[in-house]
TORFI-373176 format. One record per residue (C-alpha): residue number from 0; y, x, z; residue in three letters. Coordinates in Angstrom, 2 decimals, padded with zeros to 5 digits. Example, Ala and Ser with C-alpha at 12.3 -4.5 7.8 and 13.67 -1.06 7.14 Angstrom:
2
{0,{-004.50,012.30,007.80},'ala'};
{1,{-001.06,013.67,007.14},'ser'};
***
This chain:
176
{0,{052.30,-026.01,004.82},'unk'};
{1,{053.05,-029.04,002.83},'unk'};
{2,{055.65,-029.57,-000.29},'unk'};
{3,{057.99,-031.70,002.09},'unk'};
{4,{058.13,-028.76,004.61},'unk'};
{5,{058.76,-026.21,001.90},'unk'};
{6,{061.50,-028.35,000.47},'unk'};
{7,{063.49,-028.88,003.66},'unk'};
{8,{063.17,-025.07,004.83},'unk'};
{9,{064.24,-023.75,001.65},'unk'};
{10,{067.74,-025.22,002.05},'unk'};
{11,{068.47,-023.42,005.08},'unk'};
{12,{070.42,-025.37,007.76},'unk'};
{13,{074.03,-025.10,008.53},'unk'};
{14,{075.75,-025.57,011.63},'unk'};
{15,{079.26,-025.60,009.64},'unk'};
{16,{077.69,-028.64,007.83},'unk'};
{17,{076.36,-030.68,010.49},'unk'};
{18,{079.48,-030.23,012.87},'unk'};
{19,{081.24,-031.97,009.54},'unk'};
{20,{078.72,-034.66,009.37},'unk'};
{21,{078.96,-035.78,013.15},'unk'};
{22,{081.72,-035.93,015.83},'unk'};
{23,{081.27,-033.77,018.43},'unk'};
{24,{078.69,-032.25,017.99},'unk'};
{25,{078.16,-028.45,018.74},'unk'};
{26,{074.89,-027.43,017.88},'unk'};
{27,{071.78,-026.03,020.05},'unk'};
{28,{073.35,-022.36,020.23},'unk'};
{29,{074.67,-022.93,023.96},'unk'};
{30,{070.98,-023.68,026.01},'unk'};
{31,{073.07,-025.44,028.57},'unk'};
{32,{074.52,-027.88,025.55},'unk'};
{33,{071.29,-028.42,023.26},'unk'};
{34,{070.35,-031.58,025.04},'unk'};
{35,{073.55,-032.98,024.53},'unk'};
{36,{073.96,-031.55,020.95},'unk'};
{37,{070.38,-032.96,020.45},'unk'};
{38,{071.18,-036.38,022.29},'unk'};
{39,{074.93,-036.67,020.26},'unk'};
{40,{072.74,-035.90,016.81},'unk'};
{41,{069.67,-038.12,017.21},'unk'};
{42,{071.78,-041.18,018.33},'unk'};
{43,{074.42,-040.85,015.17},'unk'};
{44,{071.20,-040.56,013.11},'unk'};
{45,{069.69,-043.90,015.05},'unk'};
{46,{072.98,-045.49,014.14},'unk'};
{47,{073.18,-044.54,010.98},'unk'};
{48,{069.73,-046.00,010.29},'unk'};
{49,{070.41,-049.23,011.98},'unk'};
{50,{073.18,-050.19,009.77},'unk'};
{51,{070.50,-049.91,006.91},'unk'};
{52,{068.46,-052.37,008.42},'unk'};
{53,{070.74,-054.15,008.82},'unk'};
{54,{071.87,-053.78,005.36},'unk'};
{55,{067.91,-054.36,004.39},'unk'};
{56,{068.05,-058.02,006.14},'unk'};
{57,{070.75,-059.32,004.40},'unk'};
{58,{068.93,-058.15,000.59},'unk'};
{59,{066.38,-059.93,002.26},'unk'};
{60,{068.24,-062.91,002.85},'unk'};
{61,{069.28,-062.52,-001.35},'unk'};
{62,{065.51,-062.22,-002.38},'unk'};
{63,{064.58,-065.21,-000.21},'unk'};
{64,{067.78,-067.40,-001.91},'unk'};
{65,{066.32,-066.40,-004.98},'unk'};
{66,{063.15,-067.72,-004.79},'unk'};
{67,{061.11,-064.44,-004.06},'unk'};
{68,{059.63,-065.67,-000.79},'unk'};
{69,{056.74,-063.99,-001.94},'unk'};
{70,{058.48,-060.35,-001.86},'unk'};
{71,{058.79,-060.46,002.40},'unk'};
{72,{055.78,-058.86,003.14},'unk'};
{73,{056.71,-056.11,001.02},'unk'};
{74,{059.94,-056.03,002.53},'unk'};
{75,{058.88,-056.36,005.86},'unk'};
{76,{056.41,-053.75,006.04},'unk'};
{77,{059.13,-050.97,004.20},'unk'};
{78,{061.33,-052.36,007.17},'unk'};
{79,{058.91,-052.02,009.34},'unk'};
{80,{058.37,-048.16,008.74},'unk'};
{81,{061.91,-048.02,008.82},'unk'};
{82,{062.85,-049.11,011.79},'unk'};
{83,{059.93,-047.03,012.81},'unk'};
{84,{061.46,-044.04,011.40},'unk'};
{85,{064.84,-044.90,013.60},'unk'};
{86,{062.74,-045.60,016.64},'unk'};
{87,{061.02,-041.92,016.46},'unk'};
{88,{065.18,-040.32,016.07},'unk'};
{89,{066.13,-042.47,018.83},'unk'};
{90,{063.27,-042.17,021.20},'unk'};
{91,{060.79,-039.53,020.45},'unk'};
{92,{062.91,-036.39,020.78},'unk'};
{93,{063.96,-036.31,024.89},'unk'};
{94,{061.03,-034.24,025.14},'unk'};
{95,{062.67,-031.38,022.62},'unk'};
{96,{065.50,-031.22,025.51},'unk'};
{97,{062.24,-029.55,027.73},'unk'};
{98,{060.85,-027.65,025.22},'unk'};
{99,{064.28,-026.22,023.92},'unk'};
{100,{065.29,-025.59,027.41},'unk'};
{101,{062.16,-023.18,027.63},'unk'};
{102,{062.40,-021.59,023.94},'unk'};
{103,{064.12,-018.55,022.81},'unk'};
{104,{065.09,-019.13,019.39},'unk'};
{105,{066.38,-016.47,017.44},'unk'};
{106,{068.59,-017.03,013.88},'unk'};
{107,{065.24,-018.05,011.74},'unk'};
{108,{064.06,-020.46,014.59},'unk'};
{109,{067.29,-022.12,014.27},'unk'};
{110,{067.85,-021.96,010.50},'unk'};
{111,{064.82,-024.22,010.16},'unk'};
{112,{065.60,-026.82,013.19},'unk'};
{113,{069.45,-027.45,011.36},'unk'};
{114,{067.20,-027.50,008.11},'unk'};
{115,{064.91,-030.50,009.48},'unk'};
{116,{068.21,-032.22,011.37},'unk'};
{117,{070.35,-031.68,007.86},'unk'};
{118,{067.26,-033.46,006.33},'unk'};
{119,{066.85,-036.43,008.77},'unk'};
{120,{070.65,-036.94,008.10},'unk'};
{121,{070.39,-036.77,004.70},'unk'};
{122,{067.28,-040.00,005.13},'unk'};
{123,{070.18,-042.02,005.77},'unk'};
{124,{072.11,-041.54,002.13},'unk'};
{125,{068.84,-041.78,000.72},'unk'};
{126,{068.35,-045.22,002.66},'unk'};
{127,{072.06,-046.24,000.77},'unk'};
{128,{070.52,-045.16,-002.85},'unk'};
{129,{066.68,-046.90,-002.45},'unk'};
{130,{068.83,-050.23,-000.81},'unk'};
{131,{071.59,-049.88,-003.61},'unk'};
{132,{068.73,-050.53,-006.16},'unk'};
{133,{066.63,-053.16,-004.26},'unk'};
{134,{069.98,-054.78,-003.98},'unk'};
{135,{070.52,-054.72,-007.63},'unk'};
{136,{067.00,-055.57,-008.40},'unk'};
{137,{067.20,-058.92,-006.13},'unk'};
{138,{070.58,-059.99,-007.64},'unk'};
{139,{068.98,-059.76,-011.15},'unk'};
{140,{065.59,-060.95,-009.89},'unk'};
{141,{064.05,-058.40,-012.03},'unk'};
{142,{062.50,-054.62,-010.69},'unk'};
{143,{061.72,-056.02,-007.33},'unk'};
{144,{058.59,-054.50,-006.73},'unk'};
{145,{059.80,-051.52,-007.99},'unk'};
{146,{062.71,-051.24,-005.79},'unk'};
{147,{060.88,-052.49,-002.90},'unk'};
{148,{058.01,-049.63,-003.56},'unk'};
{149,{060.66,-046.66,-003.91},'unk'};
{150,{061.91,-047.97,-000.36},'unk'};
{151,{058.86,-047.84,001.08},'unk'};
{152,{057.96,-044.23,-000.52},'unk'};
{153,{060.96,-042.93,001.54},'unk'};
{154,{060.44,-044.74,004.21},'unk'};
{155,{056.78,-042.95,004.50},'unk'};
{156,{058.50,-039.67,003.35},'unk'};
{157,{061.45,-039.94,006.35},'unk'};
{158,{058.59,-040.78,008.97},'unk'};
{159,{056.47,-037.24,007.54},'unk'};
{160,{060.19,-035.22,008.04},'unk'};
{161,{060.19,-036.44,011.11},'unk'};
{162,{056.44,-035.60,012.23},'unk'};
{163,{057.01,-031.86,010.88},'unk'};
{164,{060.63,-031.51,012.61},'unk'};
{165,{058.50,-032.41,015.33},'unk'};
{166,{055.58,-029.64,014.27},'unk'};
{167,{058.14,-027.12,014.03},'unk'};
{168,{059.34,-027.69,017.88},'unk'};
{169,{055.78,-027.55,019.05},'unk'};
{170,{054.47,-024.41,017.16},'unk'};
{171,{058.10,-022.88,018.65},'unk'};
{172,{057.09,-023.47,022.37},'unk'};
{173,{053.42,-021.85,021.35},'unk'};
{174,{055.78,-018.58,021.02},'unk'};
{175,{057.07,-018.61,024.25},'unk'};
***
């Protein structure tokens, strides 16, 4: 399919790993518990991500005290796509809850959906390391556009995770 799907299904998913990542959370084995597990995962995700815009305001507020008033498009449009990105883990995925409900998926099926949710988790540390160096960058005013475009890469890149996750829900229910 594409390099990003390749690179997400080749590290196959773990349940062991996710339970360790969020409280609570059980996985999509149980049919009666997948909307929950899917519900308890996509809303740690959204939270996670909303503490790095948050995070991506305040570097904003840096750049601004240090002159670089005219970085904020830049910034705003990364954020933008970010927030975007936490909107579609947040909102988007109440229909999986209907189309897991009607899917029989087998060990492979369900290697690849922990793949794509390890992935979507793993968006947030990401997040930390781009906003670690735009963070850096504004503090030494230097790098700037630099930092700002490596955000924005991701940000496009975490959106595209997000649209195959999606892809590889839909192209399930075709099996059914």
């Amino acid at each position: 399919m594409s390099e990003l799907y390749d690179r997400i299904t080749s590290q196959p998913g773990s349940l062991e790993r996710l339970i360790k990542r969020i409280p609570g959370f059980a996985g999509y084995l149980d049919k009666k518990a997948r909307r929950t597990a899917d519900r308890l995962l996509r809303d740690h995700i959204a939270d996670e991500l909303t503490r790095r815009i948050d995070r991506l305001a305040e570097i904003e507020k840096t750049i601004l005290d240090n002159g670089g008033l005219s970085y904020m498009s830049k910034t705003s449009s990364a954020k933008t796509k970010l927030q975007h990105f936490r909107d579609l883990v947040k909102t988007a995925a109440p229909g999986y809850s209907g189309i897991m409900e009607a899917i029989k998926i087998g060990p492979d099926e369900m290697d690849k959906l922990y793949s794509f949710d390890e992935a979507l988790i793993a968006y947030a540390d990401k997040f930390d390391g781009a906003l670690n160096t735009l963070a850096k960058a504004a503090k030494e005013k230097t790098g700037i556009d630099e930092a700002i475009a490596g955000l924005d890469a991701l940000t496009i890149e975490a959106n595209d995770a997000f649209t195959l996750r999606d892809d590889v829900l839909t192209n399930l229910s075709k099996s059914v």
